[in-house]
Structure formats: C-alpha cells, structure tokens
N, C-alpha and C positions, 0 to 999 in steps of 0.2 A: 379796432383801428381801421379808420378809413383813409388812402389815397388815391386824390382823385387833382384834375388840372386845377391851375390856379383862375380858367377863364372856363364860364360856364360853358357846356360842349353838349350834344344829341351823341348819346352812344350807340352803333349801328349792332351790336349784341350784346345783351347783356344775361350774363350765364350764370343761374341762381346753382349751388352745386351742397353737398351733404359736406365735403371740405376739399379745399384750394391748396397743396402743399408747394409753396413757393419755391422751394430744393434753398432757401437762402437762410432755415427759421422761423418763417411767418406761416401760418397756416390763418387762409382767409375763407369768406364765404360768397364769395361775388365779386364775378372779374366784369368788367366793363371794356369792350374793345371800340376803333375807330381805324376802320381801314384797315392797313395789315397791322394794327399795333395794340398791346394792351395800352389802356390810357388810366384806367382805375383802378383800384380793389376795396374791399373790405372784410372785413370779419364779420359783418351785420349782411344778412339774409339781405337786410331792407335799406344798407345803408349807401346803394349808389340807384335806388330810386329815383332820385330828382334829377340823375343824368337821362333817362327811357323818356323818348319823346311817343310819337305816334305810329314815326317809323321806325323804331326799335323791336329788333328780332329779340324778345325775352323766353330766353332758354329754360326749363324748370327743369332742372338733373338732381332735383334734389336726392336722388337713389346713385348722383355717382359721384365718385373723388375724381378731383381735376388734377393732373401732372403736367410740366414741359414736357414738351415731346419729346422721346428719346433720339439721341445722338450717338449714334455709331463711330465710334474714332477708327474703325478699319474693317471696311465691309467690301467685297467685291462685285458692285452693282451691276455692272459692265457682261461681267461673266454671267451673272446670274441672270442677267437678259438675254446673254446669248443661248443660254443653256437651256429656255421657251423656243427656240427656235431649231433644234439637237435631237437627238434620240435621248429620248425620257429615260433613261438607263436607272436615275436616282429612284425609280420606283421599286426596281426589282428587288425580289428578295429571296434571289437564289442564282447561281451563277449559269443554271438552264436557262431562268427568264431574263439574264440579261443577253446573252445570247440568241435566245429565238429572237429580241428585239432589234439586234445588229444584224442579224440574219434578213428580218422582215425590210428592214431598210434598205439594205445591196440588192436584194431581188428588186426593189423599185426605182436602185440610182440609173441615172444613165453612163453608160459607157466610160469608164476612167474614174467617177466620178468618188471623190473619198467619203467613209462613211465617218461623222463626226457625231460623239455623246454631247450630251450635259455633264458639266465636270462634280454634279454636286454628290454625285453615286461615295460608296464605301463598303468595303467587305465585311465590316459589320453588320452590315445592315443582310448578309446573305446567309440564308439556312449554313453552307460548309463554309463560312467564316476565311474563304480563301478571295482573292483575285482569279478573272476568267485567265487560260493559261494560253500561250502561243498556240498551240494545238488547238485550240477549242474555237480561237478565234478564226484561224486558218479555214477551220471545218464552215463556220458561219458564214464569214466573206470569204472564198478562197479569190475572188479576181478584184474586189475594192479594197484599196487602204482602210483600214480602219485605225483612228485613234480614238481612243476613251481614255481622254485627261481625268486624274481623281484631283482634284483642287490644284494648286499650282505648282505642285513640285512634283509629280509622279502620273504615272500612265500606262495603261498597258497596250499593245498596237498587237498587228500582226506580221505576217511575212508581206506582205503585199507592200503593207505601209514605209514597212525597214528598206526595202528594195527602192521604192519612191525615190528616197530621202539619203539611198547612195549607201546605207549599212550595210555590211560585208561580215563574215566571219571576222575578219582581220582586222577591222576599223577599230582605231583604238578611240578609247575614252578620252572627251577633252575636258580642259581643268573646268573645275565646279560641275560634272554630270559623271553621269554614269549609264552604261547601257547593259542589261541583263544580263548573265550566261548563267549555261545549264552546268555543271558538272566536270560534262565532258567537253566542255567550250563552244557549246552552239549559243546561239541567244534564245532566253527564254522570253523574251516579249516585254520587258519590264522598262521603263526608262525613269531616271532619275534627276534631279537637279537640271542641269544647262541642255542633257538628252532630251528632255520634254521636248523644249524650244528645236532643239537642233531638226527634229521631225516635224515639228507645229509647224515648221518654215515654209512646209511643200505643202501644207492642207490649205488649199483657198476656203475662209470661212465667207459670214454673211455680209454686205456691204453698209455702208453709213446707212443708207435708206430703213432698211431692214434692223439695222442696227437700234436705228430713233424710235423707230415703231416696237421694236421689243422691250426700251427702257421705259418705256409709257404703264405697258403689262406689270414689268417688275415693279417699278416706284409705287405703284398700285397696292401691290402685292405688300411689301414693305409698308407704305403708309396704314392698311389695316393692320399692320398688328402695331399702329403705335409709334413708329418712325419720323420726325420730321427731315432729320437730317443724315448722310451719309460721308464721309472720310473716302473718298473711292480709292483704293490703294494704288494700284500700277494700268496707268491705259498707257496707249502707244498715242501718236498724234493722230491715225486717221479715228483711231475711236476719240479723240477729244471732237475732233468735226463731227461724227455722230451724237454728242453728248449737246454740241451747239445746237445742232438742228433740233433734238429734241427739245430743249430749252425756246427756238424761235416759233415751234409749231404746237408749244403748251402743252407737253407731253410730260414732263419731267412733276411727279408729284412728292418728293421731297427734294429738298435742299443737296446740294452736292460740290463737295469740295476734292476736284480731281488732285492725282500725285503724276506726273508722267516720269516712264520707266526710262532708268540710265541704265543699261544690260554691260555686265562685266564683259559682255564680248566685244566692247569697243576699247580703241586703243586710247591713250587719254587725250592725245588733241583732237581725235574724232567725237570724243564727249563733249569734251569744251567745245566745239565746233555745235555739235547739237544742240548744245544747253545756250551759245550766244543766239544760234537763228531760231531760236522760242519766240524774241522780240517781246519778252513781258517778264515778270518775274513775280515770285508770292505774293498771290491777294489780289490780281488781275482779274477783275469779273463783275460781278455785283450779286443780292443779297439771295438769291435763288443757285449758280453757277459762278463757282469763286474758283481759282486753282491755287491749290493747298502749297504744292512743292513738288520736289521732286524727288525719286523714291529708287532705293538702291537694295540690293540682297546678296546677304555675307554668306547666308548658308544655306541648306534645303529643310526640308520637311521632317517630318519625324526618321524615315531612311536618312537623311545626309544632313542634319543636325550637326555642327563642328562641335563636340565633345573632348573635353580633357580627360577623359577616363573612356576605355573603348565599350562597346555596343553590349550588349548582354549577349544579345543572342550572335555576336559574333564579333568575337575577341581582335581581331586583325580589322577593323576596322573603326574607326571615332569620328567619320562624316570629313567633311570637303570645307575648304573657305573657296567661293570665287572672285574674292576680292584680292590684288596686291595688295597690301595697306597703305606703301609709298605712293602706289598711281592714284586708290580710292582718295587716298589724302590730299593731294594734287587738286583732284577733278573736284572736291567739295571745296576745298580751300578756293580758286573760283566762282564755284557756283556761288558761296555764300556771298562773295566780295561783290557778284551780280546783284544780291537780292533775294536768294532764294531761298525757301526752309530747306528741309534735309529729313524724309526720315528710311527708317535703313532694316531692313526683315534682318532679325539675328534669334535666332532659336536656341543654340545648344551653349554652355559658358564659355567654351572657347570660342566662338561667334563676337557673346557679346564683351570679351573681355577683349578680342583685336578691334572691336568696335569704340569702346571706349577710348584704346588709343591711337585713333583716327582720329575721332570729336576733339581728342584732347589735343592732337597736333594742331587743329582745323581751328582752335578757339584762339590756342596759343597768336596765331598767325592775324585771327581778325580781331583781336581785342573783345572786349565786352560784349554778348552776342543779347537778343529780347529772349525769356521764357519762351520752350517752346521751337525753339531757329531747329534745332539738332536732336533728335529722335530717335529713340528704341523701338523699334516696331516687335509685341509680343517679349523680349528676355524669359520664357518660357522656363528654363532651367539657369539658376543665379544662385551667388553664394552669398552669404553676408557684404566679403569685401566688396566685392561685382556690386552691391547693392549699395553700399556706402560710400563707392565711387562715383558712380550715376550722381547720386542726389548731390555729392561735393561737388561737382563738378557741370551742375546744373540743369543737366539733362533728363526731358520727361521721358516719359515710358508706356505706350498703350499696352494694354492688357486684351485678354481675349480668355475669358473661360472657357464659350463653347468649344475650343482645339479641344482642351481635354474632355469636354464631356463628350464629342464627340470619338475621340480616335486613344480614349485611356487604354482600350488592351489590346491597341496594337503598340502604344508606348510602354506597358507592362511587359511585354517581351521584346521589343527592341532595347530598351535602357533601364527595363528592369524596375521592380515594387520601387523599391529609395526615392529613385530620381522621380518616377512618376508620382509618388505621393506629396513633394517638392516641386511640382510645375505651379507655377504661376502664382507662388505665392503671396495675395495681395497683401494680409495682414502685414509681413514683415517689410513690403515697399510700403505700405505706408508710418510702419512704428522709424522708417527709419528716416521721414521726411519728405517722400519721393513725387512727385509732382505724377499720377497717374490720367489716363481717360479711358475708359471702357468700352468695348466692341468685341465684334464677334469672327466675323474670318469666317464663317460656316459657307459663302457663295449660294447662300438661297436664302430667301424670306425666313427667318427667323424671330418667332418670340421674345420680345426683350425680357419676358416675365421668366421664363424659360431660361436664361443666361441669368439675371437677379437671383433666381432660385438657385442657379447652381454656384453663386458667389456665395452665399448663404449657407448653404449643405455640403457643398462640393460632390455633388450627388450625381453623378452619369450615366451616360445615356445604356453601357452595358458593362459596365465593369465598377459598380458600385459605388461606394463612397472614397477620393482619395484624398489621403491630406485635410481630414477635419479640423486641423490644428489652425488652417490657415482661412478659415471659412469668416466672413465681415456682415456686420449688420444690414439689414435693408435700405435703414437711411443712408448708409454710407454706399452701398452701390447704388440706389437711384445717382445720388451725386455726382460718383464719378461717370454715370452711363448720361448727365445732363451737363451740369457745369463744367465737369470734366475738361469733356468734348470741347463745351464754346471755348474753354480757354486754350484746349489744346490749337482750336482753328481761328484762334486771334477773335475771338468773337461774341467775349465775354460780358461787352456792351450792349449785346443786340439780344443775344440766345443764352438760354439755358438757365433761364428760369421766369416765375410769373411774378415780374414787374415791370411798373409800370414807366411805359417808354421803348420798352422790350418787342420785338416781333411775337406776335400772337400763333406760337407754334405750341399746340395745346393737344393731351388726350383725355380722355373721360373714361374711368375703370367705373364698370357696377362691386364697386368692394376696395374696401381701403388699404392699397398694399402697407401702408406703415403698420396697419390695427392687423393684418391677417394672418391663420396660420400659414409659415412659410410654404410647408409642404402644400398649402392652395394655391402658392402664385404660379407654378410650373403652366397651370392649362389658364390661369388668366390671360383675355383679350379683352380689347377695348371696344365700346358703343360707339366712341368716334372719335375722330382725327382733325385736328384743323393745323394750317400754313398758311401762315401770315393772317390769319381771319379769314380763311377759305377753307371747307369743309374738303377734303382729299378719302375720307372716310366717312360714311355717314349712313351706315346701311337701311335705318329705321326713320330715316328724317328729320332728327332731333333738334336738328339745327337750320329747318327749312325757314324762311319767314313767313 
C-alpha cells in the first residue's frame, strides 16, 4: 500500500527502512517527509521513488525499524535539567560517596551559600541500602545547608538547612508533610510530602538563564534515547519563563507540554486568583511548547501515599491527603469553566478514590467535559471498583512503570509483597476500558526500551519480578508510550504515529522491537532521532544530506 499527496511533490527525505510500524496497524516500508511533516508512505521499498528529486536526502536504514517517537505522558524535564547543574549525588553508590560529594561541594560554596543535589539519586542504588543520616550530613557540611531532594516527595537535609528554614524541636508538622524524628524526638533529617517544599523555600536554586541553558543538555539527553516529546508535570511560572527562553534561543530538543503547579498551600481564592492571572488556558502555545494544564497533588510518594489499609512497616500510619476535597473541588470546578485540563498526582487508593470524587463533583457542575479534561496522574495502587469508576466516569489515567522498577523494595517494605505486586496494574486498566498514556516519572534520561521492557516482564531494577499477572504485550505498550500520549495531549491529529499529514517525530531501532526477544529491549537504543524532520539525534550521520 502506497500514500502519498494527491499533487505531485519533491520529498526533502526520503527513508528507505527494514519496517515502518505506523503504532495505527500498517507496517510500511518507506516514509517520505516535506518540511516538518510526513507527506507519504509505503510498504514498497521502491514505491515513493517518483516523489526523490535531486535534492532529496535518501536515507538507506535498511538495518533499521522506524517508530514514532516516544511520548512521555509524565516526565520531569525541568528538574532533570536542573539536576546537570547540582551535586551529581545520582551517581553514587554508597552513602560515603554520596557524602564526600556534599562534603567536596561546601568546601567550595561561598559563605552562607546552600549546598543543593540532583534529585535523581536513590538508596537503592547504595552498597547499605539506607538514606545518608542527619549525622552524617552534619559531619559533611557542618556550616552549608544542605538539601538532597530524592524526586519530588522526600529529602534528606541537615542541621544547618532545618535552622535556615526556621525548624525547631517543637515545629510541628503541617497538613500534607511530614518532618523526620528520632525516637527520642530529635529530627532525623528526613522530610516528607509539603516538608520538602516548606525547606526548598529558603534554597535559592539556578535562574531562568541557567535554567534554558540546562534544558538544552537534558532535551539532548532524552531526545537520544528516542524521545520526541515530554508531558512536563509541575513547573512554577518563573521555570515556564525558562522553558520560553529555551524554546526562543533553539535549545528545546523535544516537544513539551508544560502542567503549572497549583500547591495545596494556597488558600482557594488565592488559587483562583493564580490560575485567572495565567491570562491563557489549555493548549496556549504552538507545536514545539504547548501548555498541557494545570497540575495538582493528593498525596506523597511511596512514604505518604494515602492508603486505606496502614503501612507495613508501620501500623499507625496510612499516608496524608493534602487536599480538602470541598476547596480542591472549588478550585477545579473554576479552573475547568476557564479552560483548563486538570491532572492530579494520586498514589495510594485512598488518594485516588477522594480523587475520583472531586472529578465527579467538578463534571457534575461543568457538564459534558472532552477526553482527557481530568486526569489520574500514576493510580499506582487501585482496586477493581477505583478502576471501574475511573473508566465510568471518563477519566484517563497515566501510568508510569519505571516508579516501580525503580523504588519496588523500598515499596516491598513500606506496603508490603500484596500491594506491591498490584502496582500499576495495566492489564486490568486496560481489560476494563480505561483510556491510558505511558510515562516515566524517573527525573532523568531514561530508556524508553527500559520502561517497554518492564511493561512486559514487570522485571526491576532490584527487587525482581512483581506482579507478572499484570505484564502487556509490546504492541500494546509502544501504543500507549505513542498514541497514548498524543491523545492524552490533545494531539492526536498531529503525533503519534507514522501518517501521513502527521509531524515527522521519528526513531530508527537497529532491531525490531515487535520481532525481538523481550529480555533484548531492556539495553535497546536508537541510531537516530528526528523532530519535525530534524534530526535532534544523529550520532553516525545517517540522515546527513
């Protein structure tokens, strides 16, 4: 099958490939692009020949299968750029070497000056499988703040930084956070939930400048393994002004559809009040930097996860909501009558069951809403009904594997084998109708092949295989990690997949993930990357003219 325009056309590349899997059914053999768009295809090697003029760039990939680029429905680009600019901490892999690293660093701040990580680190990844301890941190920096955020819900700081930020013995915990003690009531260093924030408040990070110049690195970074586009979950406004600047000074190598954070710590006409002087609403942008919505958070991380059954490894506790659900209801019901999407981080059942009935007040009130308006960010832990509610009631749901491939046993002893074998079950969202998109959540360059694989196997990164019951074919996670996405971001006209009229957001695998063994796609990477019919990846030249 060949399409191709109905007015004869000069194609500016034309990519001969071993197979074309369109994510729609069609497996072709030759895409034809013009400017940023596919314009052709075919299933014949030979059969959009009579489009290649003289200036036609003709590709011969015949050693590789062609995909849409992957679409991330919730990735932290923002952070992951800032975390090139941080104390490397994600490298270490013992809680000495993350420390001589915090150490190395205050020897060279100046005076006052706080010492800030990369948040993409994890005590997994350390010989004693622990977090550095207040102590340890104290010993490193005794006169810098130090905070070492672990992705967005936890952190470990020291004395210096708790002092900063006004923490006492006696300061009590506010709703949605949690701040560490020992025992005997001292603070151990830990922060949780809305604590992160309440300390991140006093750390001056890096500015817009520094900011545009880091997303340049990361988008980089991402676009080689495969990437076209990004979901950016939570910026603030001054990072959406770094996000433009990147975008005006050609820095920005995939696609990004920002979410700006509505923080439980406001009151709700001070939200409303935020969310009117935006002066835009969902879909304000164009086809490079689009803003997705707006993005709210019910509960915390694997620590403060809202649970209906309490913790394993500790009985008196079942996690936090920081949402009222009368004000949350309020502030959405608004936002949406503005314009805006809506999606909402809910981790543990009881999260996304108060969540559910928010959306449900919030639709009630606006009538009819588009696929897509009102969003599950993750449902990581769901039951059947949670599950059969959702889809009744229209609401899609991003998924993220790499959480558990990356943090399963520190979830195998917080909530225990059960629950954790039961994370993120796609099979059963999808047996039961549920409109998904695929992403990762990891805060650094991540493998899409890497997350595929572990849809697949459910195989992680140290705590073995969980939940094989719940494991989906290949085909069906490219899908959701492609179509998924465009239609999760309204944009299932343009992206995610290879036809023609489509932007030409393209990778090139040397091996055909549909044809290969699974256990091979973990360390698969791509020969090259194209945006819009611009090469962003290209390390060999393959797509030089």
């Amino acid at each position: 099958m060949t399409r191709q325009p109905a007015e004869p056309l000069r194609l500016e590349y034309l990519i001969k490939a071993g197979a074309v899997h369109s994510m729609t059914g069609e497996t072709y053999r030759s895409v034809g692009l013009r400017g940023p768009e596919i314009v052709a295809v075919s299933a014949d090697l030979a059969g959009l020949d009579d489009l290649a003029g003289g200036s036609t760039t003709v590709v011969d990939a015949g050693d590789l299968t062609l995909l849409p680029a992957f679409a991330d429905s919730h990735e932290h680009l923002m952070e992951a750029s800032r975390n090139t600019l941080l104390v490397p901490v994600d490298t270490a892999r013992s809680v000495a070497e993350f420390t001589g690293m915090v150490a190395a660093a205050a020897r060279d701040a100046a005076p006052g000056e706080w010492v800030l990580t990369s948040i993409g680190w994890h005590e997994s990844n350390f010989a004693e499988n622990r977090v550095p301890t207040l102590a340890e941190l104290d010993a490193a920096s005794p006169d810098h703040p130090v905070l070492a955020r672990r992705g967005g819900h936890f952190a470990v700081v020291n004395s210096a930084a708790l002092r900063a930020a006004g923490i006492g013995p006696d300061t009590p915990d506010r709703p949605g956070g949690k701040i560490g003690r020992l025992a005997g009531g001292g603070r151990d260093g830990t922060l949780e939930g809305g604590a992160v924030y309440q300390v991140a408040a006093f750390a001056p990070g890096p500015g817009p400048a520094q900011l545009a110049g880091a997303l340049g690195v990361a988008s980089a970074a991402y676009a080689a393994l495969g990437v076209g586009t990004i979901r950016e979950p939570m910026i603030t406004l001054e990072e959406f002004l770094a996000y433009q600047d990147a975008r005006d000074q050609g820095l920005l190598n995939v696609r990004v559809r920002p979410m700006i954070r509505i923080g439980s710590e406001l009151a709700d006409d001070a939200a409303i009040a935020l969310i009117d002087g935006l002066g835009a609403r969902s879909g304000f942008g164009d086809d490079l930097l689009r803003i997705w919505g707006l993005k709210f958070v019910m509960d915390g991380g694997v620590e403060g996860a809202a649970m209906e059954q309490p913790y394993a490894n500790d009985p008196g506790n079942s996690g936090h909501l920081n949402w009222d659900p009368a004000a949350m209801t309020r502030i959405c019901s608004e936002a949406v009558r503005r314009g805006w999407r809506i999606g909402t981080h809910a981790v543990g059942d009881r999260a996304v069951r108060t969540l559910l009935g928010v959306y449900e007040a919030v639709a009630a009130q606006a009538g009819p809403l588009p696929p897509w308006t009102l969003v599950i960010e993750h449902a990581l832990v769901t039951d059947a009904t949670l599950r059969e509610r959702a889809v009744r009631d229209g609401f899609g749901v991003t998924v993220q594997f790499p959480l558990l491939w990356n943090m399963a046993s520190e979830m195998l002893v917080t909530w225990g084998p059960e629950r954790t074998r039961q994370v993120t079950p796609i099979d059963q969202w999808l047996a039961a109708g549920a409109s998904l998109a695929a992403g990762t959540d990891i805060v650094r360059p991540f493998n899409p092949m890497t997350n595929v694989w572990g849809m697949v196997t459910r195989g992680t990164k140290s705590a073995g295989i969980q939940g094989p019951e719940h494991a989906i074919d290949v085909a069906t996670a490219l899908r959701l990690y492609t179509v998924g996405t465009a239609a999760l971001n309204h944009e299932q006209q343009r992206l995610g997949s290879i036809t023609p009229g489509k932007l030409a957001d393209l990778v090139g695998y040397p091996g055909d993930p549909l044809a290969a063994d699974p256990d091979d796609l973990a360390e698969l990477t791509p020969a090259f990357t194209m945006m819009g019919g611009r090469a962003t990846y290209d390390p060999d030249k393959r797509l030089a003219p």
